[in-house]
DOPA-730835 format. One record per residue: x, y, z negated of N, C-alpha, C in turn; residue in three letters; residue number from 1. Coordinates in pm, whole numbers, plus 50000, padded with zeros to 5 digits. Example, Ala and Ser with C-alpha at 12.3 -4.5 7.8 and 13.67 -1.06 7.14 Angstrom:
+-------+-------+-------+-------+-------+-------+-------+-------+-------+--------+-----+
:   n.x :   n.y :   n.z :  ca.x :  ca.y :  ca.z :   c.x :   c.y :   c.z : residu : num :
+-------+-------+-------+-------+-------+-------+-------+-------+-------+--------+-----+
: 51319 : 49431 : 49220 : 51230 : 49550 : 49220 : 51320 : 49670 : 49220 :    ala :   1 :
: 51285 : 49775 : 49292 : 51367 : 49894 : 49286 : 51290 : 50003 : 49213 :    ser :   2 :
+-------+-------+-------+-------+-------+-------+-------+-------+-------+--------+-----+
REM end
This chain:
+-------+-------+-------+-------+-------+-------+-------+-------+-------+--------+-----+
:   n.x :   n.y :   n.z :  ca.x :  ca.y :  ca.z :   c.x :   c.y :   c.z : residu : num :
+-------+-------+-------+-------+-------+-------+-------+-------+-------+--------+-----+
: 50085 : 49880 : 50000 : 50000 : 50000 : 50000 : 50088 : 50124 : 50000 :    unk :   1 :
: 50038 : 50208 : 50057 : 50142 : 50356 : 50079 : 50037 : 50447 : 50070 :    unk :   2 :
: 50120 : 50559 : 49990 : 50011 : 50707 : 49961 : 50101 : 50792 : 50089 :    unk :   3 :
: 50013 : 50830 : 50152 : 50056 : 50944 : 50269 : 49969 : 51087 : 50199 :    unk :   4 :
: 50102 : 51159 : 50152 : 50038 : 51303 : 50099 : 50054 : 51439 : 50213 :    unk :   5 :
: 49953 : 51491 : 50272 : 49997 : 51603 : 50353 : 49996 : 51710 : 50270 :    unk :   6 :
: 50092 : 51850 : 50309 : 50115 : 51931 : 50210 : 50060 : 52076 : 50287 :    unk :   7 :
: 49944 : 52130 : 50180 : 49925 : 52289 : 50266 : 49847 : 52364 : 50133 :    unk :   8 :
: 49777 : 52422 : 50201 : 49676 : 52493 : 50068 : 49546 : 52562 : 50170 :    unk :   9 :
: 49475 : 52512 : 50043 : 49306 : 52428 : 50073 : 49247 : 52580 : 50123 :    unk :  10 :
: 49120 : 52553 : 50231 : 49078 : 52673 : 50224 : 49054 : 52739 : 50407 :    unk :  11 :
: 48984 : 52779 : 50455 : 48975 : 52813 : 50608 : 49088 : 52851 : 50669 :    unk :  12 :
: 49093 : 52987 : 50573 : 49193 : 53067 : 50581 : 49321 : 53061 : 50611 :    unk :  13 :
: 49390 : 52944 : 50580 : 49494 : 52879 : 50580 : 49504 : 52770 : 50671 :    unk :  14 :
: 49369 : 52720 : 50707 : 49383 : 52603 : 50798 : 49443 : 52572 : 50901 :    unk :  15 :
: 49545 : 52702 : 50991 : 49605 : 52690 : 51137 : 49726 : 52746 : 51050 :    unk :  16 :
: 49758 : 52785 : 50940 : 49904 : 52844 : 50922 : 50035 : 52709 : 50918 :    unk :  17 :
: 50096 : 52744 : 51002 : 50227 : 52639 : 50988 : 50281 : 52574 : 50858 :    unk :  18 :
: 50269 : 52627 : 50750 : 50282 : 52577 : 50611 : 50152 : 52466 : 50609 :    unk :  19 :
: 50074 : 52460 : 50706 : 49937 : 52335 : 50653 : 49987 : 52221 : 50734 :    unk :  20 :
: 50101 : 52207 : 50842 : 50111 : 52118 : 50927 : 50078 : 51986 : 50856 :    unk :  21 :
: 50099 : 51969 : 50713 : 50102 : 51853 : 50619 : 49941 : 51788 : 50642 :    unk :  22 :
: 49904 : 51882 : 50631 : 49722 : 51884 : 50615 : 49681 : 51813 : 50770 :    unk :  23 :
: 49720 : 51917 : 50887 : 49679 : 51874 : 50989 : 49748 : 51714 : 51027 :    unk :  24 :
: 49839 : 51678 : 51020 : 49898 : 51495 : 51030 : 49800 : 51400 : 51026 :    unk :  25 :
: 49770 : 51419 : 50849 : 49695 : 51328 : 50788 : 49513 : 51330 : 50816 :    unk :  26 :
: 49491 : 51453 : 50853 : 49353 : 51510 : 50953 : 49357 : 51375 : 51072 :    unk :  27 :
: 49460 : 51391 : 51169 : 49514 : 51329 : 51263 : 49528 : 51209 : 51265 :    unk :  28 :
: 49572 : 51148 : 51126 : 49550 : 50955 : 51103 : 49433 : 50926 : 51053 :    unk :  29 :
: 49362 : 50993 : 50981 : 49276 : 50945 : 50924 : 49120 : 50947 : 51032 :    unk :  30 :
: 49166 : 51067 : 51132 : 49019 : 51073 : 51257 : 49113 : 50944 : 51368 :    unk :  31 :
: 49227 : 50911 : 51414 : 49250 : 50854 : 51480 : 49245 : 50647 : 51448 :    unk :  32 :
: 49236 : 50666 : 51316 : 49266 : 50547 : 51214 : 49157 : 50474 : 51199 :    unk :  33 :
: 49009 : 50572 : 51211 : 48893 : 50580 : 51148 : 48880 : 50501 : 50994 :    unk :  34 :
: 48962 : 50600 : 50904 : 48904 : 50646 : 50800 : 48842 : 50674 : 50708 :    unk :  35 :
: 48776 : 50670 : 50574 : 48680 : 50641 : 50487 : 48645 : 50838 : 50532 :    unk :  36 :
: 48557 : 50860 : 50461 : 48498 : 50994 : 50479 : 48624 : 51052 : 50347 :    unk :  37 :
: 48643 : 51191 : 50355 : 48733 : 51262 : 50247 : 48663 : 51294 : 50111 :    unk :  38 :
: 48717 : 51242 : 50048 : 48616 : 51228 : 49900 : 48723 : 51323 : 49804 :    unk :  39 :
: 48641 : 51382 : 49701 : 48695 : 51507 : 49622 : 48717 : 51371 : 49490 :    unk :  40 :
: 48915 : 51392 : 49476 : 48955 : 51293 : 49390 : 49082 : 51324 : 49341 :    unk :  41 :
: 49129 : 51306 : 49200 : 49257 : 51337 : 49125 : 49312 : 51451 : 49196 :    unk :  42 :
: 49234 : 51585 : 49201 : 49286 : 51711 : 49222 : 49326 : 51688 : 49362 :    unk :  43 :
: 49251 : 51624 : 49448 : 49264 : 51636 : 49619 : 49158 : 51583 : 49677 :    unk :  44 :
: 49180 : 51635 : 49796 : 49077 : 51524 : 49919 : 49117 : 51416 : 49951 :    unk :  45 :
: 49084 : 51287 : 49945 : 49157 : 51179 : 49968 : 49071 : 51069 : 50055 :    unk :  46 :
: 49126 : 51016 : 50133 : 49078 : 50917 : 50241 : 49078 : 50775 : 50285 :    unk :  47 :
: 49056 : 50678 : 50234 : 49126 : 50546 : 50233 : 49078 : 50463 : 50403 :    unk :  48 :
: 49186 : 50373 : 50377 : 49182 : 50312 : 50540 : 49295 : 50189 : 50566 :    unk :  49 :
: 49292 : 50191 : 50658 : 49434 : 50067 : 50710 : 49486 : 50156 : 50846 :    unk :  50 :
: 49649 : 50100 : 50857 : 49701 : 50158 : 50982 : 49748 : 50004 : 50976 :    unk :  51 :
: 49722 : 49935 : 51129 : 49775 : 49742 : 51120 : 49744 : 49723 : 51005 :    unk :  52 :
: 49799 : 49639 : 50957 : 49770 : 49579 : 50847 : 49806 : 49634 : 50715 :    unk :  53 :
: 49863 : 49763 : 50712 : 49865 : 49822 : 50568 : 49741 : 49892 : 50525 :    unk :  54 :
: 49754 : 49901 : 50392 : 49637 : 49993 : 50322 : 49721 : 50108 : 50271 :    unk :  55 :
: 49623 : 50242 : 50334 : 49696 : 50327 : 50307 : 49637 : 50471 : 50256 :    unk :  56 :
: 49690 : 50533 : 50165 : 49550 : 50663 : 50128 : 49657 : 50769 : 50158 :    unk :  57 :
: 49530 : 50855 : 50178 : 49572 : 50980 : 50283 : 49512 : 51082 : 50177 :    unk :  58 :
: 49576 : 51148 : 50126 : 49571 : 51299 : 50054 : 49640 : 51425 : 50067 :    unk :  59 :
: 49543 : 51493 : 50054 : 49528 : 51636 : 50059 : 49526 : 51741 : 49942 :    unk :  60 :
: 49653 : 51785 : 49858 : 49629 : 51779 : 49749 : 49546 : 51983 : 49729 :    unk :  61 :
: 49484 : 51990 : 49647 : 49425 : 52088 : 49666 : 49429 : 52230 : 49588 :    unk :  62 :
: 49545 : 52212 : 49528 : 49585 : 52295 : 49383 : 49664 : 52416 : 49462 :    unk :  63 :
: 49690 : 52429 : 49589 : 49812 : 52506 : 49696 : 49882 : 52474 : 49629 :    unk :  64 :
: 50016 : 52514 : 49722 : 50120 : 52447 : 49800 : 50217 : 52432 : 49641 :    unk :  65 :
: 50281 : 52530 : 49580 : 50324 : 52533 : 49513 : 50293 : 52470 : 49357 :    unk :  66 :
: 50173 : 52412 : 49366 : 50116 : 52318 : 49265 : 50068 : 52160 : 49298 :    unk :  67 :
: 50179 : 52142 : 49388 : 50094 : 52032 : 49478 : 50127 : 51863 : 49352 :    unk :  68 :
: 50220 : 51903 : 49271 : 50312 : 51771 : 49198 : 50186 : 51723 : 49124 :    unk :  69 :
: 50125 : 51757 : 49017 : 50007 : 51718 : 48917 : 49935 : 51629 : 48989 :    unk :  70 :
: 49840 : 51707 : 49125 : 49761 : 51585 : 49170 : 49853 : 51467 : 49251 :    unk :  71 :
: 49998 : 51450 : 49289 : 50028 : 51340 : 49371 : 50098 : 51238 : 49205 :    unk :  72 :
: 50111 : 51319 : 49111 : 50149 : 51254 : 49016 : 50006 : 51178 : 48950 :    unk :  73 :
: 49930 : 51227 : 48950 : 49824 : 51167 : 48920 : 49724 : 51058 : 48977 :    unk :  74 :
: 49747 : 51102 : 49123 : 49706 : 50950 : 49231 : 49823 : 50856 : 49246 :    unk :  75 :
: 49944 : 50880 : 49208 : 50040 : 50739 : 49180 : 49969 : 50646 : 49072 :    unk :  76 :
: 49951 : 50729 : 48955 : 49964 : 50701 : 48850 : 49815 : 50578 : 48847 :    unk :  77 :
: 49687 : 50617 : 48910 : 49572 : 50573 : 48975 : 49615 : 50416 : 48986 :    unk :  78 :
: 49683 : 50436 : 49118 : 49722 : 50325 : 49205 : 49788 : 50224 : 49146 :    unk :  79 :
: 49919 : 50293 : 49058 : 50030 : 50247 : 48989 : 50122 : 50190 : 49068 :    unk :  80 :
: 50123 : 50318 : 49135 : 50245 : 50303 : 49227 : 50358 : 50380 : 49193 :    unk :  81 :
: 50459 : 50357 : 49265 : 50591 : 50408 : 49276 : 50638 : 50551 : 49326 :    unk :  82 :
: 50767 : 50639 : 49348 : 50772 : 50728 : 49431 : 50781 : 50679 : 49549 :    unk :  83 :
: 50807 : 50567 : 49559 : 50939 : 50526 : 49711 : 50762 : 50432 : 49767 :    unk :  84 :
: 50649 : 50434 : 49725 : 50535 : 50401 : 49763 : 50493 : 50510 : 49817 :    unk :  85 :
: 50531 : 50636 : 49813 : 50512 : 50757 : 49868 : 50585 : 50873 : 50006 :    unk :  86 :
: 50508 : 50859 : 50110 : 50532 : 50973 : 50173 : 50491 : 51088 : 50214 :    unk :  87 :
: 50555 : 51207 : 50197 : 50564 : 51308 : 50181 : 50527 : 51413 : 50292 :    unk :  88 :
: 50433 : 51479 : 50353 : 50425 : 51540 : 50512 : 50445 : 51679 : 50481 :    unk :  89 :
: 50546 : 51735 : 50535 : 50567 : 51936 : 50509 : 50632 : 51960 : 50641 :    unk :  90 :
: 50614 : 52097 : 50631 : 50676 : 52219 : 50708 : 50788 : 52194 : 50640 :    unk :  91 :
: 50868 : 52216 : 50804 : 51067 : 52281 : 50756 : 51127 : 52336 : 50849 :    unk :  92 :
: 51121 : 52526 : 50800 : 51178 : 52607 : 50877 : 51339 : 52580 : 50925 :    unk :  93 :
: 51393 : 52477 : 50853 : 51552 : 52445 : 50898 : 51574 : 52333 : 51008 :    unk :  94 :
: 51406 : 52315 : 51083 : 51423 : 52224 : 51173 : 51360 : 52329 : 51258 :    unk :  95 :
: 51416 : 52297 : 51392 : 51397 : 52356 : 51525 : 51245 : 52300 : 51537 :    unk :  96 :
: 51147 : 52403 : 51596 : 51037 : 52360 : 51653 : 51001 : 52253 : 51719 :    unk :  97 :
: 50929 : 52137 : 51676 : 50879 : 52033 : 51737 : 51012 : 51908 : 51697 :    unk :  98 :
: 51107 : 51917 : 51598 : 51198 : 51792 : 51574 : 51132 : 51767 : 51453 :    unk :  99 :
: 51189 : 51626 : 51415 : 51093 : 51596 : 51293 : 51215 : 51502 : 51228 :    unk : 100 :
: 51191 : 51467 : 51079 : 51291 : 51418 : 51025 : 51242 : 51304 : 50914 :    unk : 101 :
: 51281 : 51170 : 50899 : 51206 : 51117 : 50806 : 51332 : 51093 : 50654 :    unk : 102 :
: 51334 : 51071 : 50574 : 51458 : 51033 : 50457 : 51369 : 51031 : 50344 :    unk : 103 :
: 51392 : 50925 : 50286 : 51394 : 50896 : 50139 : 51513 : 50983 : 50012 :    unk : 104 :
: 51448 : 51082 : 49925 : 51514 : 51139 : 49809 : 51575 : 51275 : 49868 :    unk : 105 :
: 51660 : 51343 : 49809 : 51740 : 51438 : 49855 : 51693 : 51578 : 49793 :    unk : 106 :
: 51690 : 51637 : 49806 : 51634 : 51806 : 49762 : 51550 : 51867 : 49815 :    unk : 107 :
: 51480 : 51963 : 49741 : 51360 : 52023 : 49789 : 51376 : 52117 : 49890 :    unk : 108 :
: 51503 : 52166 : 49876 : 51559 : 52323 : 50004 : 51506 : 52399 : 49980 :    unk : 109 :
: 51416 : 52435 : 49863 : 51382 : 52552 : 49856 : 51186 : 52585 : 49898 :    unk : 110 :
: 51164 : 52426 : 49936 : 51010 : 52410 : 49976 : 50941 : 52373 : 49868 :    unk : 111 :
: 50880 : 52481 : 49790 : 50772 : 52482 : 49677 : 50668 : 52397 : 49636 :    unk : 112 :
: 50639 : 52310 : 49761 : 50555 : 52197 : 49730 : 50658 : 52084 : 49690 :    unk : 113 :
: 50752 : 52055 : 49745 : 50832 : 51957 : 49747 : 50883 : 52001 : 49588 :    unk : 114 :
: 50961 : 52090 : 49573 : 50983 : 52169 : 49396 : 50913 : 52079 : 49305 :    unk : 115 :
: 50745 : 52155 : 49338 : 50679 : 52115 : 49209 : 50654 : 51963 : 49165 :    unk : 116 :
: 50664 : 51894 : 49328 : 50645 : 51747 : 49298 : 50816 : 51699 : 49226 :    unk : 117 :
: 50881 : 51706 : 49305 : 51027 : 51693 : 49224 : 50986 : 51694 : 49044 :    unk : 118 :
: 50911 : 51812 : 49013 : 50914 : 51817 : 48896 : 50850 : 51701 : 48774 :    unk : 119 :
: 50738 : 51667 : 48910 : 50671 : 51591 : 48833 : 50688 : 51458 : 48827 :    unk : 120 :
: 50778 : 51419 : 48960 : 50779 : 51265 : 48973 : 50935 : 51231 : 49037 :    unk : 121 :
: 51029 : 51309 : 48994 : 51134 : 51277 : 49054 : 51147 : 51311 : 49209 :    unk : 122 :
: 51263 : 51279 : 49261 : 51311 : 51282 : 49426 : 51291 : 51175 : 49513 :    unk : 123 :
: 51242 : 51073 : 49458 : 51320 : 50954 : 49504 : 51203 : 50885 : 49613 :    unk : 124 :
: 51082 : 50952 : 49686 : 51030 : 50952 : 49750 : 51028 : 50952 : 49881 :    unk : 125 :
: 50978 : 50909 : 49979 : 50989 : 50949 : 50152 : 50932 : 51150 : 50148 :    unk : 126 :
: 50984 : 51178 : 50263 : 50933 : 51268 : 50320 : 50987 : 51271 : 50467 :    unk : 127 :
: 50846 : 51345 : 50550 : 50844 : 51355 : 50645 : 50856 : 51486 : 50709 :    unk : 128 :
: 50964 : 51557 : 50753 : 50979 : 51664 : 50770 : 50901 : 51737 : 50944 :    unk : 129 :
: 50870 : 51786 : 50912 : 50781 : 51851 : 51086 : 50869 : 52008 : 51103 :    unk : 130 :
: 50934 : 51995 : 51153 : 50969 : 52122 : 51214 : 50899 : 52280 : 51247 :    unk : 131 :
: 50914 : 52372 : 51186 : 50817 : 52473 : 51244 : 50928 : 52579 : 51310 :    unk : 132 :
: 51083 : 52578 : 51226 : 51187 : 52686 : 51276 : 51141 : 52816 : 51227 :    unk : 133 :
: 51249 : 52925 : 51268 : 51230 : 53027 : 51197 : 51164 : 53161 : 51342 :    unk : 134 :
: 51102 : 53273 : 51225 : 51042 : 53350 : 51333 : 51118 : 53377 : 51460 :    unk : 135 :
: 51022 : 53357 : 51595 : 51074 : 53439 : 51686 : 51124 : 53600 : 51688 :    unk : 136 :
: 51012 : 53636 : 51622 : 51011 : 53771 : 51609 : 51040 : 53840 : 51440 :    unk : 137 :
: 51163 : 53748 : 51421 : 51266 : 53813 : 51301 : 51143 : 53842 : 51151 :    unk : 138 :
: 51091 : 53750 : 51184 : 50946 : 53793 : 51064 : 51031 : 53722 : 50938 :    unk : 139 :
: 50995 : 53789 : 50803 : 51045 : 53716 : 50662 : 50985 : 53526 : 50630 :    unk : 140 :
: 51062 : 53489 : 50575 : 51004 : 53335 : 50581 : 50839 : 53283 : 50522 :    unk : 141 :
: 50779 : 53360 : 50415 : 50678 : 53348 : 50364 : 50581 : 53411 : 50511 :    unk : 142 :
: 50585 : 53509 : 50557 : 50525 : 53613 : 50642 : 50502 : 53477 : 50812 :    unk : 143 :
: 50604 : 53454 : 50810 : 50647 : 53293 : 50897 : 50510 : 53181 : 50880 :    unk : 144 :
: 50559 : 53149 : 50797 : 50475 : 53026 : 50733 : 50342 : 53023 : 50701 :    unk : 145 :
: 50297 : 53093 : 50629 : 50231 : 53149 : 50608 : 50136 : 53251 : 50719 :    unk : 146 :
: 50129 : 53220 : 50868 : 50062 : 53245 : 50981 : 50038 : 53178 : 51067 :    unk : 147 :
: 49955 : 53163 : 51156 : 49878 : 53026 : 51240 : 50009 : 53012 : 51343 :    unk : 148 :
: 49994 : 52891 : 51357 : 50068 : 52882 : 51482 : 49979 : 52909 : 51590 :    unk : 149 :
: 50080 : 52976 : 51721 : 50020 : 53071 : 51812 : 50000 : 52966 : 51960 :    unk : 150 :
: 49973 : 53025 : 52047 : 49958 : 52965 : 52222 : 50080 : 52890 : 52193 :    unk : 151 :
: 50212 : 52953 : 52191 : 50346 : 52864 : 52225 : 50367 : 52759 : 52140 :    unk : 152 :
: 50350 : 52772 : 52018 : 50314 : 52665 : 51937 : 50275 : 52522 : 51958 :    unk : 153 :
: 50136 : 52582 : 52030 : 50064 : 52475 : 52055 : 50100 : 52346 : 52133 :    unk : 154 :
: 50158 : 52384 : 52269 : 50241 : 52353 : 52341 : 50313 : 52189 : 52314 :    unk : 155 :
: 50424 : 52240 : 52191 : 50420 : 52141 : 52144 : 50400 : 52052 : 52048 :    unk : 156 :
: 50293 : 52146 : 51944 : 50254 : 52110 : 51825 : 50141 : 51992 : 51813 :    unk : 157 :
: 50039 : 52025 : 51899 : 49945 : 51914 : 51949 : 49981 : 51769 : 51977 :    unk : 158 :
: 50106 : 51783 : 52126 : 50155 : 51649 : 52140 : 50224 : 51554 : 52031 :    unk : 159 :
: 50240 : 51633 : 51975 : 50387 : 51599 : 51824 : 50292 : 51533 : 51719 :    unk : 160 :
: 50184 : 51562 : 51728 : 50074 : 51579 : 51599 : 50029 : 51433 : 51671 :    unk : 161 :
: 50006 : 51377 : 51771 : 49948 : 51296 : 51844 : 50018 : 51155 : 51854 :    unk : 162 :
: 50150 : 51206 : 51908 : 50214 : 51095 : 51904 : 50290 : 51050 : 51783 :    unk : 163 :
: 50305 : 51127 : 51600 : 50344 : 51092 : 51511 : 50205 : 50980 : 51429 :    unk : 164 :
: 50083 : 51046 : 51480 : 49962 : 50953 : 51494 : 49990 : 50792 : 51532 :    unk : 165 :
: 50033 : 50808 : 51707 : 49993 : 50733 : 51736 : 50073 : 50609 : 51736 :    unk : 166 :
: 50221 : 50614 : 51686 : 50337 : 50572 : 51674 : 50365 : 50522 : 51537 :    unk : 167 :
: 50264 : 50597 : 51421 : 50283 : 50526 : 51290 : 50290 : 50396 : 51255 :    unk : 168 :
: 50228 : 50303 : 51339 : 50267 : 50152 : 51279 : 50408 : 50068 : 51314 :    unk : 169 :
: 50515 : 50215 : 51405 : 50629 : 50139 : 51439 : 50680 : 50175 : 51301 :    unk : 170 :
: 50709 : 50293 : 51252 : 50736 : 50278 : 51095 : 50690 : 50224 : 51035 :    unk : 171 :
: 50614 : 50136 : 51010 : 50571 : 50073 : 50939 : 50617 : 49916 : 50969 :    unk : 172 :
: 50608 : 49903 : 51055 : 50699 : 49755 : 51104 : 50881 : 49744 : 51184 :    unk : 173 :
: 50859 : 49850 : 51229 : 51046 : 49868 : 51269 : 51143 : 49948 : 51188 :    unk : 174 :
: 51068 : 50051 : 51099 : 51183 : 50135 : 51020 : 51132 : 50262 : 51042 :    unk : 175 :
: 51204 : 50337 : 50969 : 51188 : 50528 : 50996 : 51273 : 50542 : 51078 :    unk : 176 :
: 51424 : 50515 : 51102 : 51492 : 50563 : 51222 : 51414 : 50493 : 51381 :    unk : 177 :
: 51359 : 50383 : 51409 : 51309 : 50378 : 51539 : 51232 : 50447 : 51519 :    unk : 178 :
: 51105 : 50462 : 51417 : 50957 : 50566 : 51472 : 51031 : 50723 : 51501 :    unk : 179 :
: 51182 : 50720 : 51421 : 51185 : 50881 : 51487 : 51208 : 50902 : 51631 :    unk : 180 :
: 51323 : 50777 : 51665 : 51326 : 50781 : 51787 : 51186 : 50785 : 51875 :    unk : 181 :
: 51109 : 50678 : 51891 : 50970 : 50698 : 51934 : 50920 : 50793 : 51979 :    unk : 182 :
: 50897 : 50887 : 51884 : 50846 : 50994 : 51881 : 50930 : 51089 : 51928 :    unk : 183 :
: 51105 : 51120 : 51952 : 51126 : 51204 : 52017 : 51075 : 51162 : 52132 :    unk : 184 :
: 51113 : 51046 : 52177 : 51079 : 51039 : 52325 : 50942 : 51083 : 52397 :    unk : 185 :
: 50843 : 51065 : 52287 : 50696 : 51062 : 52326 : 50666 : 51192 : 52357 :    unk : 186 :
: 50707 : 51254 : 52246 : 50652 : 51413 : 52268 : 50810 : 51472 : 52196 :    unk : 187 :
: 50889 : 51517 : 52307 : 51048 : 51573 : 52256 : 51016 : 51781 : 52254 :    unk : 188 :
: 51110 : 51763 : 52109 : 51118 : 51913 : 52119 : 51102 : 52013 : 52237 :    unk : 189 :
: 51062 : 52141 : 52213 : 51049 : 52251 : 52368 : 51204 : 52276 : 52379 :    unk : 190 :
: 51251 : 52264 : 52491 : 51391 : 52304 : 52547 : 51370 : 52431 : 52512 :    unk : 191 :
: 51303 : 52508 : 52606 : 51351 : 52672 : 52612 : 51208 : 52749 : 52466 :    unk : 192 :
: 51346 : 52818 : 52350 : 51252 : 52870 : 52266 : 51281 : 52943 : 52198 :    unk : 193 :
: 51240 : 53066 : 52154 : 51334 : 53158 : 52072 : 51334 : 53152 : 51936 :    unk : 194 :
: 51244 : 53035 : 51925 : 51246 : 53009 : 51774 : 51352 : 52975 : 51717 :    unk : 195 :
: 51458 : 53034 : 51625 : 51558 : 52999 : 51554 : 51536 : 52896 : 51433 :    unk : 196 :
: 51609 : 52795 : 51413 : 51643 : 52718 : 51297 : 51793 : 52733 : 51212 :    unk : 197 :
: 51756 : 52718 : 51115 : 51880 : 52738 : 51066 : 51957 : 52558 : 50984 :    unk : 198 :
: 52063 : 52525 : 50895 : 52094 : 52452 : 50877 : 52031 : 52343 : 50874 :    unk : 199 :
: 52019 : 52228 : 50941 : 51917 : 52164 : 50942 : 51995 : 52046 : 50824 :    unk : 200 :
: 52077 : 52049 : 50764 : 52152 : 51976 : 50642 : 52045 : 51970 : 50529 :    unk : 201 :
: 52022 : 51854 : 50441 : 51913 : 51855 : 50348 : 51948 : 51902 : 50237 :    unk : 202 :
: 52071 : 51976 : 50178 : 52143 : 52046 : 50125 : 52105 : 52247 : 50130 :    unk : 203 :
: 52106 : 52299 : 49997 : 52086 : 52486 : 50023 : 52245 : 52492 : 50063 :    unk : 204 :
: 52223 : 52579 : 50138 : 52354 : 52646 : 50238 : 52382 : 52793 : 50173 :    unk : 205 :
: 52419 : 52797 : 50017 : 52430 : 52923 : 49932 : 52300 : 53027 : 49881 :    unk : 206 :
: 52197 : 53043 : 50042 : 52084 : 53105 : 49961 : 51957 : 53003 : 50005 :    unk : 207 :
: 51878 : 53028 : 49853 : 51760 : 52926 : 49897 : 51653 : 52994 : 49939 :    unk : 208 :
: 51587 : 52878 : 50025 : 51453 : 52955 : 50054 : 51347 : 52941 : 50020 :    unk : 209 :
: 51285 : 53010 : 50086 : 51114 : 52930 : 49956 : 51003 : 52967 : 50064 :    unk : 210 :
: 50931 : 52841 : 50067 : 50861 : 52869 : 50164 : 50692 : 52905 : 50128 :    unk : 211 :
: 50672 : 52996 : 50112 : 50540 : 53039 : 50085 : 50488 : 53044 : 49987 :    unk : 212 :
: 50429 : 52992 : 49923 : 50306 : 52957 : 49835 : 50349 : 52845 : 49748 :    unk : 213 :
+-------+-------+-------+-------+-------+-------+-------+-------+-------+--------+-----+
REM end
């Protein structure tokens, strides 16, 4: 059994901002998966289902971004599961638009959802990193994140969203390094883009950042 947590903060308003990419994934397995209906549970929306033959719950935790640890500490705790029973779905401005990254443990970089869970349940978890990169247009990182993704976005945000969908049961039966491969191939980063990334190392590079909320 595996908890798939997407990471954003609850609310209309927020629903297209690049900090929700977490939200939109698990939107994405759970309509493509077909899904239990989203039921209001341990401080989230949560969804139960199978991808092949695993059982797997899909949450949405609902406290925003920066309080996200309580409710994923609390649906482990449910289940009585593990961290390493857990993966993790966020925004990461230190990945180039449309690359994606999977690793077990490591540091938060400065991503406030990832922080608060750290706090509550240790590191030692999967996460799935989605790329959003940094402003085209020299915008501050909260100001970034914290705004819908636009036309260019879309481009390749849709396909990425589709084929990390549709490709999930090779992680699940071949590993995290083939499903990454997979998925570059399926839907590969935009060549030409002015979106800047910066260190894409899972390590702070002297100043940290913090992404939003």
């Amino acid at each position: 059994m595996r908890i798939v947590a997407g990471l954003g903060n609850p609310g209309d308003r927020y629903a297209s901002h690049r900090h929700n990419v977490g939200f939109m994934l698990v939107d994405q397995l759970a309509s493509d998966y077909g899904f239990s209906s989203w039921k209001v549970k341990h401080g989230g929306l949560l969804a139960e289902g199978r991808i092949d033959s695993e059982k797997v719950v899909l949450f949405k935790p609902q406290s925003y971004m920066n309080k996200s640890g309580l409710p994923v500490e609390t649906l482990l705790h449910f289940y009585r599961l593990t961290a390493d029973d857990l993966i993790v779905v966020h925004d990461e401005i230190d990945l180039a638009a449309g690359k994606i990254r999977v690793k077990i443990d490591g540091g938060h970089g400065g991503h406030n959802g990832l922080r608060d869970i750290d706090r509550h349940i240790g590191s030692a978890y999967w996460r799935l990193r989605i790329g959003v990169g940094r402003s085209r247009f020299n915008a501050e990182v909260d100001q970034h994140v914290l705004s819908d993704f636009d036309k260019h976005d879309r481009a390749w945000l849709d396909p990425l969203l589709g084929a990390l969908s549709d490709l999930w049961p090779c992680w699940q039966t071949k590993g995290h390094e083939a499903f990454m491969t997979a998925v570059s191939q399926k839907a590969p980063p935009p060549q030409n883009t002015n979106t800047t990334a910066g260190n894409s190392d899972d390590t702070n590079s002297g100043k940290e950042k913090t992404n939003g909320l």
